[in-house]
N, CA, C and O atoms as a DFTB+ gen file, in Angstrom:
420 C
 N C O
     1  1      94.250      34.473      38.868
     2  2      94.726      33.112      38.780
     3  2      93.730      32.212      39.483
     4  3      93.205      32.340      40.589
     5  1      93.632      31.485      38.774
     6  2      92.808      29.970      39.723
     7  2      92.895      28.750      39.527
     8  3      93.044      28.295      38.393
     9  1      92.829      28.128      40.423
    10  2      93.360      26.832      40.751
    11  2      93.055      26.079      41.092
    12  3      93.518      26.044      42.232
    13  1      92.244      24.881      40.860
    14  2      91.085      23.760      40.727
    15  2      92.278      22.403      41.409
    16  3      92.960      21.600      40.773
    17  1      92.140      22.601      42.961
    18  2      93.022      21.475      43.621
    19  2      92.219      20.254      43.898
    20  3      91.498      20.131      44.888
    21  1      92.401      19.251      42.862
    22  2      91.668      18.063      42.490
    23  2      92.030      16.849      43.861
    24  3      93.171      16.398      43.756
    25  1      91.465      16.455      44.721
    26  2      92.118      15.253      45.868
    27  2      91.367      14.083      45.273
    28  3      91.272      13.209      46.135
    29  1      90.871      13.770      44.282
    30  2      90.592      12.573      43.628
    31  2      88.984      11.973      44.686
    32  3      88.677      10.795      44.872
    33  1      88.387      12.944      45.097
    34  2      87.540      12.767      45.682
    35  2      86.947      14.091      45.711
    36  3      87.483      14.918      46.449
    37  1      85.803      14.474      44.948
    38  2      84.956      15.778      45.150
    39  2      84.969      16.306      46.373
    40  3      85.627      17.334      46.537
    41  1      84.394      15.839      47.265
    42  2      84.642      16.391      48.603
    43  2      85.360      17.075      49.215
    44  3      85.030      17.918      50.049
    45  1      86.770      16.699      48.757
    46  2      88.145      17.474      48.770
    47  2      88.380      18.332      47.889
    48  3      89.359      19.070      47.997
    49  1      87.840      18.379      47.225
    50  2      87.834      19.648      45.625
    51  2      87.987      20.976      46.508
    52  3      87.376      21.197      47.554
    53  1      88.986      21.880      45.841
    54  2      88.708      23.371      46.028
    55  2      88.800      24.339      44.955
    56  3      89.649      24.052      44.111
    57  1      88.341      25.100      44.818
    58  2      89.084      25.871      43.836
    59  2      89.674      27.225      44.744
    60  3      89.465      27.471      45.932
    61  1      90.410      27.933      43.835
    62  2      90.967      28.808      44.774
    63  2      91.426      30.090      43.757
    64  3      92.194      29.934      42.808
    65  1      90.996      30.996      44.022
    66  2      91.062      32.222      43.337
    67  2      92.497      33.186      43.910
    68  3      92.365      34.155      44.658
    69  1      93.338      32.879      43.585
    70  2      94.681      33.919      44.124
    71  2      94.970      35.836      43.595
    72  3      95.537      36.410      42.666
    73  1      94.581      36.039      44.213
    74  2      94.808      37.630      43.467
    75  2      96.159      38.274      44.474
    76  3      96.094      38.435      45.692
    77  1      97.202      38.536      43.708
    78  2      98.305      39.445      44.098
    79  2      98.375      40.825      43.821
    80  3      97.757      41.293      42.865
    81  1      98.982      41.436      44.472
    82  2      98.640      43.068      44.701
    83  2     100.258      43.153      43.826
    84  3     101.227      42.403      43.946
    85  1     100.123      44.052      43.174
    86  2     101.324      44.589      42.383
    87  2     102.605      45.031      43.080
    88  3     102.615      46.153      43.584
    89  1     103.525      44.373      43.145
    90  2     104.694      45.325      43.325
    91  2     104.624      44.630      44.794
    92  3     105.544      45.174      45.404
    93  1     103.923      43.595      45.769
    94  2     104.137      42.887      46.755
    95  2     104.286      41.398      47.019
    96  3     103.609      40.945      46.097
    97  1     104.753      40.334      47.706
    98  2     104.644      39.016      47.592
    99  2     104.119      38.559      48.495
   100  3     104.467      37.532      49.079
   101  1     102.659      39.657      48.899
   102  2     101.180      39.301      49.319
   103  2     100.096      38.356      48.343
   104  3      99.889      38.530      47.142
   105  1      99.542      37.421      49.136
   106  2      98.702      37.047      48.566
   107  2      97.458      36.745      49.032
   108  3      97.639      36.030      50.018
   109  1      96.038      36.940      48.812
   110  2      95.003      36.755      48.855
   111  2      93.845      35.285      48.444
   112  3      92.886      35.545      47.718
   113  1      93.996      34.051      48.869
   114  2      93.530      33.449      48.017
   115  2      91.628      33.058      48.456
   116  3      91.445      32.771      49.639
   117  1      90.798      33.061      47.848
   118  2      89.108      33.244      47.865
   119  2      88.965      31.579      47.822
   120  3      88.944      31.059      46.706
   121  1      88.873      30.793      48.918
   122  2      88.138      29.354      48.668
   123  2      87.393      29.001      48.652
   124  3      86.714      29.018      49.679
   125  1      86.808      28.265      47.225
   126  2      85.528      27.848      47.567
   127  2      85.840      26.176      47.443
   128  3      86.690      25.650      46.724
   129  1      84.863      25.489      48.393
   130  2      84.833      24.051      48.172
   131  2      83.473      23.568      48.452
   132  3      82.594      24.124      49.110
   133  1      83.453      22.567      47.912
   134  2      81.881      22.236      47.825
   135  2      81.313      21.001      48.896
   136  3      81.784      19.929      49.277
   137  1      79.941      21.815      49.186
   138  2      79.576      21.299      50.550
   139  2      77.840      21.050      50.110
   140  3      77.541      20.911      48.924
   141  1      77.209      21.031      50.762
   142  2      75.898      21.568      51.206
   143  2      75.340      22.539      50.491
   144  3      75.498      23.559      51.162
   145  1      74.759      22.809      49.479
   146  2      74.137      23.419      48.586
   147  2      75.158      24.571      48.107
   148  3      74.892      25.773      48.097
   149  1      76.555      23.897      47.653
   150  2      77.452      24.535      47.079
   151  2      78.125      23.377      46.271
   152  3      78.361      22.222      46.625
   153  1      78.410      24.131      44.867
   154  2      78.828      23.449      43.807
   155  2      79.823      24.205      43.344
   156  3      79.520      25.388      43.186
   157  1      81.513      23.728      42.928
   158  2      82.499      23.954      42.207
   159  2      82.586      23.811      40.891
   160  3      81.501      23.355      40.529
   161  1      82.987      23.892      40.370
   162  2      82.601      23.267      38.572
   163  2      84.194      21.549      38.755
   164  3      85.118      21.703      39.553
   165  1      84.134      20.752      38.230
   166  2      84.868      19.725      38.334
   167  2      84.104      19.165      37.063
   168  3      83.741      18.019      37.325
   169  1      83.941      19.325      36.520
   170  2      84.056      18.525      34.599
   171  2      82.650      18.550      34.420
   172  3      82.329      18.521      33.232
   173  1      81.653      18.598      35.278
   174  2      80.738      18.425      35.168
   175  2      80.145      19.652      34.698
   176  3      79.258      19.469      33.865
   177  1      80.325      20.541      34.921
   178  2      80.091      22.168      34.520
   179  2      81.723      22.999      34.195
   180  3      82.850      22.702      34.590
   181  1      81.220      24.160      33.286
   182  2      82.496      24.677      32.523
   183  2      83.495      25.368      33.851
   184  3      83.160      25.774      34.964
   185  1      84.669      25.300      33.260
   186  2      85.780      25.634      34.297
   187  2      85.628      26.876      34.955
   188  3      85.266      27.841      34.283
   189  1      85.943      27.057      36.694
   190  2      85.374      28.336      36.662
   191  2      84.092      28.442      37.717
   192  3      84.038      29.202      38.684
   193  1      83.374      27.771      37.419
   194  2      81.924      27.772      38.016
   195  2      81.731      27.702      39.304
   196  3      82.507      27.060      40.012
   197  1      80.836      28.249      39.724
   198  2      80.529      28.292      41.285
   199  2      78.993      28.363      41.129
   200  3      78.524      29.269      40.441
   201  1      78.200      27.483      41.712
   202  2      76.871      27.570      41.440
   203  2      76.064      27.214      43.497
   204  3      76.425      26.274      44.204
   205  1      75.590      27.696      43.680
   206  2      74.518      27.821      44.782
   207  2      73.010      27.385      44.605
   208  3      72.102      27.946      43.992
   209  1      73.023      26.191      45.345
   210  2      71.613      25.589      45.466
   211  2      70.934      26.196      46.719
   212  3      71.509      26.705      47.681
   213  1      69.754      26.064      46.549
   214  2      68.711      25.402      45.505
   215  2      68.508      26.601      44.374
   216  3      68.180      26.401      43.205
   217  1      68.772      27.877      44.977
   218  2      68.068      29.185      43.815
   219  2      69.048      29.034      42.844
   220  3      69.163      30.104      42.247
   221  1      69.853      28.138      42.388
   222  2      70.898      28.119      41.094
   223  2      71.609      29.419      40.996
   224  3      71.689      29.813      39.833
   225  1      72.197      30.268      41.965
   226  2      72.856      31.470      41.893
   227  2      74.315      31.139      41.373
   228  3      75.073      30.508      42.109
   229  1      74.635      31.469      40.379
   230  2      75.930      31.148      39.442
   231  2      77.347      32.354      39.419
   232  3      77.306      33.569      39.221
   233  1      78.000      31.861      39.575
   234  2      79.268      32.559      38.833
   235  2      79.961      32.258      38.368
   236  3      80.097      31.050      38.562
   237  1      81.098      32.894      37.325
   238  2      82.107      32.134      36.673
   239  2      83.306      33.060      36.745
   240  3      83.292      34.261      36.476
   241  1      84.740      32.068      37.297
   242  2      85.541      32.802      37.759
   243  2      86.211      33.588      36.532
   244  3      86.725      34.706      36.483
   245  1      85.991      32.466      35.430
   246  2      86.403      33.268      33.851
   247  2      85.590      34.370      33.514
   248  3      85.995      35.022      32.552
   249  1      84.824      34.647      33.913
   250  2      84.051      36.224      33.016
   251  2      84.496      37.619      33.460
   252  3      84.895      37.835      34.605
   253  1      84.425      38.425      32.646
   254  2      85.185      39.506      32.844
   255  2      84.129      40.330      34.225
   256  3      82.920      40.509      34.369
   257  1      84.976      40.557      34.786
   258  2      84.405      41.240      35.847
   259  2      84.174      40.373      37.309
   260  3      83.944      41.021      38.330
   261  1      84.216      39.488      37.340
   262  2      83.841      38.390      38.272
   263  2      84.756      38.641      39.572
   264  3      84.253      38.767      40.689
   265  1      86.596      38.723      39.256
   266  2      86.895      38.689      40.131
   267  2      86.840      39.926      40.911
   268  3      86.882      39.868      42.140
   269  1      86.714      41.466      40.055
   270  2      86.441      42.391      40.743
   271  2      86.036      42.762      41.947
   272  3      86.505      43.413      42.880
   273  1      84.596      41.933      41.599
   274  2      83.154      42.099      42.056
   275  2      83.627      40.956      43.023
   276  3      82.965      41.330      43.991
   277  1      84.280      39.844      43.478
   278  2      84.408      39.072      44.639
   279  2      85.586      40.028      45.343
   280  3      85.447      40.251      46.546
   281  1      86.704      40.588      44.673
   282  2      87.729      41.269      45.366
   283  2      86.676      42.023      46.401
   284  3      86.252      41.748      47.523
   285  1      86.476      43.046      45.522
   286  2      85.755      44.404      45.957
   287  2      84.751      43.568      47.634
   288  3      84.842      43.998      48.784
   289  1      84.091      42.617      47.270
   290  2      83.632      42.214      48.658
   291  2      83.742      41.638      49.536
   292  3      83.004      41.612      50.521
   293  1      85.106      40.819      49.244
   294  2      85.972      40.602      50.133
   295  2      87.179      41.808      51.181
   296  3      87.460      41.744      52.377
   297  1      87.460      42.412      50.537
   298  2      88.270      43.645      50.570
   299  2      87.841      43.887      52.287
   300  3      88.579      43.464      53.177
   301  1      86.581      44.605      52.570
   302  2      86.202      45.375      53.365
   303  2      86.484      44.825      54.934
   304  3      86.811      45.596      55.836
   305  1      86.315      43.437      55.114
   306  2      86.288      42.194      56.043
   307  2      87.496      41.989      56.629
   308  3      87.578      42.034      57.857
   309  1      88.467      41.767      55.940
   310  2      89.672      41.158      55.856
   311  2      90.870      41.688      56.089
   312  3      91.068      42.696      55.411
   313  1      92.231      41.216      57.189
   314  2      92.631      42.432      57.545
   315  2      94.312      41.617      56.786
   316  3      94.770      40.732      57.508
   317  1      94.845      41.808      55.916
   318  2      95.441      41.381      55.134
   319  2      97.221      41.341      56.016
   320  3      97.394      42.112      56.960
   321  1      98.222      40.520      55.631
   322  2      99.314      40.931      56.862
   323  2     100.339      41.770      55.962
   324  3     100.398      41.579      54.747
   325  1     101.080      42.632      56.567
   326  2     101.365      43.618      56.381
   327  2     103.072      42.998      55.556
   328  3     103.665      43.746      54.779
   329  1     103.611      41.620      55.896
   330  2     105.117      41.206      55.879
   331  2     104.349      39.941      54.547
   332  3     103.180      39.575      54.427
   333  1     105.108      39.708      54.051
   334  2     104.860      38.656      52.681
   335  2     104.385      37.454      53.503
   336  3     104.650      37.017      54.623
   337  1     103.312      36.978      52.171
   338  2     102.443      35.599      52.763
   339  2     101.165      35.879      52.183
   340  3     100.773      36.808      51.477
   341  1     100.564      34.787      52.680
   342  2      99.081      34.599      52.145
   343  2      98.066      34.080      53.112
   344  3      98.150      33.204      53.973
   345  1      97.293      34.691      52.818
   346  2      95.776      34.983      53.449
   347  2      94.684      34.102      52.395
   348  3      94.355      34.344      51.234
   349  1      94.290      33.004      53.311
   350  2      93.315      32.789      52.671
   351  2      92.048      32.356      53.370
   352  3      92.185      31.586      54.321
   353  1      90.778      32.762      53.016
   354  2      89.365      33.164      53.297
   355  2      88.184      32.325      52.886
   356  3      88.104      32.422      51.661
   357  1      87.339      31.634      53.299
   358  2      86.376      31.028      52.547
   359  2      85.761      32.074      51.585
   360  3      85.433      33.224      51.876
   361  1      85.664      31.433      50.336
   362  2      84.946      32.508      49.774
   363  2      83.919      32.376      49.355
   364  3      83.698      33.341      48.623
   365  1      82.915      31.571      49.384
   366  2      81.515      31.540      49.744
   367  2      80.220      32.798      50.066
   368  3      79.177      33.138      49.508
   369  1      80.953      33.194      51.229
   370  2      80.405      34.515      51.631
   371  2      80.556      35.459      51.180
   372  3      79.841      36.376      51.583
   373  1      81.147      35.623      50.551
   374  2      82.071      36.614      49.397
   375  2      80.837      36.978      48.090
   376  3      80.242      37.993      47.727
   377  1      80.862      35.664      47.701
   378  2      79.987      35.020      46.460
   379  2      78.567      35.401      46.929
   380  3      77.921      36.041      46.100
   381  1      77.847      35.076      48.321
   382  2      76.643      35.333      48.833
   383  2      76.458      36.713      48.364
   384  3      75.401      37.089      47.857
   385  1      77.853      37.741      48.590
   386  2      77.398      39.232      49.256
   387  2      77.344      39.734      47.703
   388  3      76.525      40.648      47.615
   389  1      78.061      39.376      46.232
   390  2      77.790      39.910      45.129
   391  2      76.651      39.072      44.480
   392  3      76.017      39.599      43.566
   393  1      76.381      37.978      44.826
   394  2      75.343      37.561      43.557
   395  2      73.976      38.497      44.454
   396  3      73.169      39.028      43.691
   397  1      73.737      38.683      45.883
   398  2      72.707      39.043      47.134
   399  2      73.019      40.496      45.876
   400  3      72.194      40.425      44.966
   401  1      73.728      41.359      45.758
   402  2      73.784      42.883      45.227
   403  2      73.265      42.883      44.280
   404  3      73.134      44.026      43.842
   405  1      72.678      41.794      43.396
   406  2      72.896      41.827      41.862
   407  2      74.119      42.515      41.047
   408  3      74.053      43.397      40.192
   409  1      75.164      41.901      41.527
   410  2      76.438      42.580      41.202
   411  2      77.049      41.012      40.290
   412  3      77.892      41.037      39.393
   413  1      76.732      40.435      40.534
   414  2      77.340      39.170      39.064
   415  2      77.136      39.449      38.148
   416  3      76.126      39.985      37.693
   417  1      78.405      39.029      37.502
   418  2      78.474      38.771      35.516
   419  2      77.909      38.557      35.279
   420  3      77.785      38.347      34.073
């Protein structure tokens, strides 16, 4: 699931990647918002997008495999709570550690 929380000012833009674990009412959500040689997609690029300046390092939250490959490297870091709720993480660094693997779509 993802979720493009618009504050009518880019700056405030997030998107937010929610992944739920089956059979719990845990949640995980991956934020990215755009700063300093970080770009969200907001109309200007297709829905989805996460792009890294200056080396143009891209992802798209729509392609198959994408969220895997951010789960999977988020996963290791993160110590998730054990009673229902949500956890949520910049996910930036996340994004660094799979596009850094050559592990992107």
């Amino acid at each position: 699931m993802r979720q493009h929380v618009d504050r009518s000012d880019y700056a405030n833009c997030r998107l937010v990647l929610s992944l739920y674990r089956e059979g719990t009412r845990r949640r995980l959500g991956l934020v990215f918002r755009p700063g300093p040689g970080r770009i969200i997609s907001n109309s200007a690029f297709e829905a989805g997008a996460l792009i890294r300046l200056p080396d143009r390092a891209y992802l798209n939250l729509h392609r198959p495999g994408t969220v895997r490959v951010l789960l999977d490297a988020a996963l290791p870091g993160l110590a998730l709570p054990a009673s229902p709720g949500r956890t949520e993480t910049d996910g930036w660094p996340h994004f660094d550690t799979v596009v850094g693997q050559g592990r992107a779509e």
